[in-house]
Every structure is written in C-alpha cells, then in structure tokens.
C-alpha positions as CSV (number, residue, x, y, z in Angstrom):
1,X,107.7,102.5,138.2
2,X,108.8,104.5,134.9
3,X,112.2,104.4,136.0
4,X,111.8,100.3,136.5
5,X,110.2,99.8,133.0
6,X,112.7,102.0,131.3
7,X,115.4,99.9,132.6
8,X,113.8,96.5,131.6
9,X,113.2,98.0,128.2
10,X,117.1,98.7,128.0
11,X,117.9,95.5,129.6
12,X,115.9,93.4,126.3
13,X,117.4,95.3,124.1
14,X,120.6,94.9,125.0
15,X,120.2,91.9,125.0
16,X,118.6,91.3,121.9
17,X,121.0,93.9,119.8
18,X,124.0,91.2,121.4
19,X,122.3,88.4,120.0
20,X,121.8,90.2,116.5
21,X,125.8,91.3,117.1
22,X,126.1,87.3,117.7
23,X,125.0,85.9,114.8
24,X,126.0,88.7,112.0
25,X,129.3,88.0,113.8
26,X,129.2,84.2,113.3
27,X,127.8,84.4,109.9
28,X,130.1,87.5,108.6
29,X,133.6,86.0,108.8
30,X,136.8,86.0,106.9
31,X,136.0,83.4,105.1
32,X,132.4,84.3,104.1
33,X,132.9,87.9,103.7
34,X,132.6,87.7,99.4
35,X,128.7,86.4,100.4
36,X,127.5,89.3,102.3
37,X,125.3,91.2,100.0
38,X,124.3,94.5,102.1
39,X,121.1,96.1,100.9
40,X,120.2,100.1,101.7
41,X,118.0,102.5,100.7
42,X,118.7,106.1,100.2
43,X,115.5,109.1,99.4
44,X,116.2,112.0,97.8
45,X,114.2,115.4,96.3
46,X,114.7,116.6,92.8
47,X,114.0,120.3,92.6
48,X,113.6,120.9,96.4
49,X,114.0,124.8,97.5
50,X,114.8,125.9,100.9
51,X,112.3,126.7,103.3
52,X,114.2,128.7,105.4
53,X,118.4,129.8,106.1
54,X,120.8,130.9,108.4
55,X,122.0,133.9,108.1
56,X,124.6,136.3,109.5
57,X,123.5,138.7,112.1
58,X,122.0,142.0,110.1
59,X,122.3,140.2,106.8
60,X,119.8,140.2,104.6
61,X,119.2,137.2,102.4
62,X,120.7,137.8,98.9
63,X,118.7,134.2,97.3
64,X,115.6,135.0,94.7
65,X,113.8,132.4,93.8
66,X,111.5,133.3,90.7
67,X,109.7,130.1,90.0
68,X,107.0,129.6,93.6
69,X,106.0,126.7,91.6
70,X,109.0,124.5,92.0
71,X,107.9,120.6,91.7
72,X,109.6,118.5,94.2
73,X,110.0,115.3,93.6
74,X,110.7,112.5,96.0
75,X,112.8,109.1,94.9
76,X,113.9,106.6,96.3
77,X,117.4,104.4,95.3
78,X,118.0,101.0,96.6
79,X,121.4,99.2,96.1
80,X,122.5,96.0,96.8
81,X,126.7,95.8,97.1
82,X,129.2,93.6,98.1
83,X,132.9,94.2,99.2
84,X,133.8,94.6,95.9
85,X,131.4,95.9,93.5
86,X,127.5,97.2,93.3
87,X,125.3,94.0,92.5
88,X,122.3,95.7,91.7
89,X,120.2,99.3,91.7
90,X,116.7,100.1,91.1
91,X,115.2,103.6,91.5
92,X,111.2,104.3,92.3
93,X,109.2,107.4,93.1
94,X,108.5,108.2,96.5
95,X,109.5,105.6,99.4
96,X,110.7,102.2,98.5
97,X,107.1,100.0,99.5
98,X,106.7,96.0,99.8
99,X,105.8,95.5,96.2
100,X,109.2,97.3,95.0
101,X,111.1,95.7,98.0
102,X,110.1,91.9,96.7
103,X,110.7,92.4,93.5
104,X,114.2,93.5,94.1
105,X,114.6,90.6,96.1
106,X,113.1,88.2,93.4
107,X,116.0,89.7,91.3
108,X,118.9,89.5,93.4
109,X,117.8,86.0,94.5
110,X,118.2,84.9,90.5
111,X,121.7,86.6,90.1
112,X,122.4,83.7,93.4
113,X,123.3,80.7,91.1
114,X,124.9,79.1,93.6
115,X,122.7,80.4,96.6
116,X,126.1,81.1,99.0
117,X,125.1,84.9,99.6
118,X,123.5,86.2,102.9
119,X,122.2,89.6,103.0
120,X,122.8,92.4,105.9
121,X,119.6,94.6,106.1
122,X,118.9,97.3,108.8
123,X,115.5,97.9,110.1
124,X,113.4,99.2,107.8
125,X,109.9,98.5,108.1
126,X,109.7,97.6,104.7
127,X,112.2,94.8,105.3
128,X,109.9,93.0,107.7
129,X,106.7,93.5,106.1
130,X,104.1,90.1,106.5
131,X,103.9,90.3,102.9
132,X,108.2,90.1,102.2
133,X,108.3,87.2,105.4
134,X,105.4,85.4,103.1
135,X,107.9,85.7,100.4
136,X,110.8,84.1,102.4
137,X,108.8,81.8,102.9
138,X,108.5,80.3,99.3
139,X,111.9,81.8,98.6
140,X,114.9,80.9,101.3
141,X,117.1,83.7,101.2
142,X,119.6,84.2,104.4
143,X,118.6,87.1,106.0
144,X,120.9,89.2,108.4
145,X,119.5,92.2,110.6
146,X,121.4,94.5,111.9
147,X,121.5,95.1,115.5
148,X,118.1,97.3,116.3
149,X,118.6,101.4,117.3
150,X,117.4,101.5,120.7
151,X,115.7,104.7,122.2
152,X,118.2,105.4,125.2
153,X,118.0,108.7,124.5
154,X,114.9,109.3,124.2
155,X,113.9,107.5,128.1
C-alpha cells in the first residue's frame, strides 16, 4: 500500500516537474533569453560563532572566544538579474516575508516599460503566498517556476 502511494506520488511529480521543464523551455529561448529576469534569495548571519568543530584526533581546540554575548543577526538579500547585469537588490532583516516580496515586485514591475520580461522563481513559499497571487492579479507579471524538488529520497 506505502510502496503503491509512493510510486503515484513520484509518478505526479514527474509529471508535473516535465510540464514546469515544458513551459520554462518554451518560454526561455534564444530569442527571449534578454527577458528572463531570475529572482533568488540568499540569508545570511552577521556575527555568528561556531557552536561546535572538528578537530584532529587528541587535539585540543586552540579558538577563544571572549565575548559569550555575540549578537547574531539574521538578513536576508534578494536579487533580481538577467544574463547580463543585476536589475535590482534589496536587503531585510530576518527572512524575506510577503510584504518585502510584493514590494520588490511592485518595483521591478515599474523598471518593465515595455512589459517584455518574464521572471524564473523557485519554490519558495513566499513566492506563492495568497497575498502575492492577489497581487498578480491586479498586476500581470509572467511568472516562471522552476521545476519543483521532489522527495525521492526521502520515500
């Protein structure tokens, strides 16, 4: 029965990641390539420590840290580039969340004059929020997703 479900489950996403692969493929072509705007999001942490090391066999750790009340800091940096060049970047504390995510949007969708560009997205929840697919809505912008990560794996 597991075994059966598990194999259904890998069977519709196949086939959906082929029709995702499908139409990226039909829309990002040769001659459409200087539209493809692709968006990411990157997190890092200013002033983080290491928990913990590897070390050598019978070596004993040589790193001091004085300060036990290090402040770490979590940001977030999402870019928006073509082939060519970096569009535009905006930084925010912590994750990137819906609010931060439209607005970005809002501004890339102005620098569109012509409204020729597409834009490749992965998965990110944030990406297919209610509140962003309200936006669209309102706003036509061509989306493209990338092909989902299925949980092979993981079965």
């Amino acid at each position: 029965m597991i075994i059966t479900q598990n194999i259904r489950f890998l069977k519709k996403s196949y086939i959906f990641a082929i029709s995702q692969f499908k139409k990226i493929k039909k829309i990002h072509n040769k001659e459409n390539i200087d539209n493809c705007v692709s968006i990411d999001e990157i997190s890092f942490v200013l002033n983080s420590k290491p928990s913990n090391g590897w070390f050598k066999k019978d070596e004993v750790n040589q790193i001091q840290i004085n300060n036990k009340k290090i402040i770490s800091e979590r940001y977030s940096l999402l870019v928006a580039s073509t082939n060519e060049k970096i569009i535009l970047f905006k930084m925010c504390k912590k994750g990137v969340k819906t609010d931060f995510f439209i607005d970005f949007m809002k501004e890339l969708n102005e620098l569109d004059k012509e409204g020729k560009r597409y834009y490749l997205l992965d998965n990110a929840s944030v990406h297919k929020t209610k509140k962003f697919n309200e936006y669209l809505k309102d706003n036509p912008m061509k989306m493209v997703y990338n092909a989902p990560y299925t949980q092979e794996k993981k079965l």
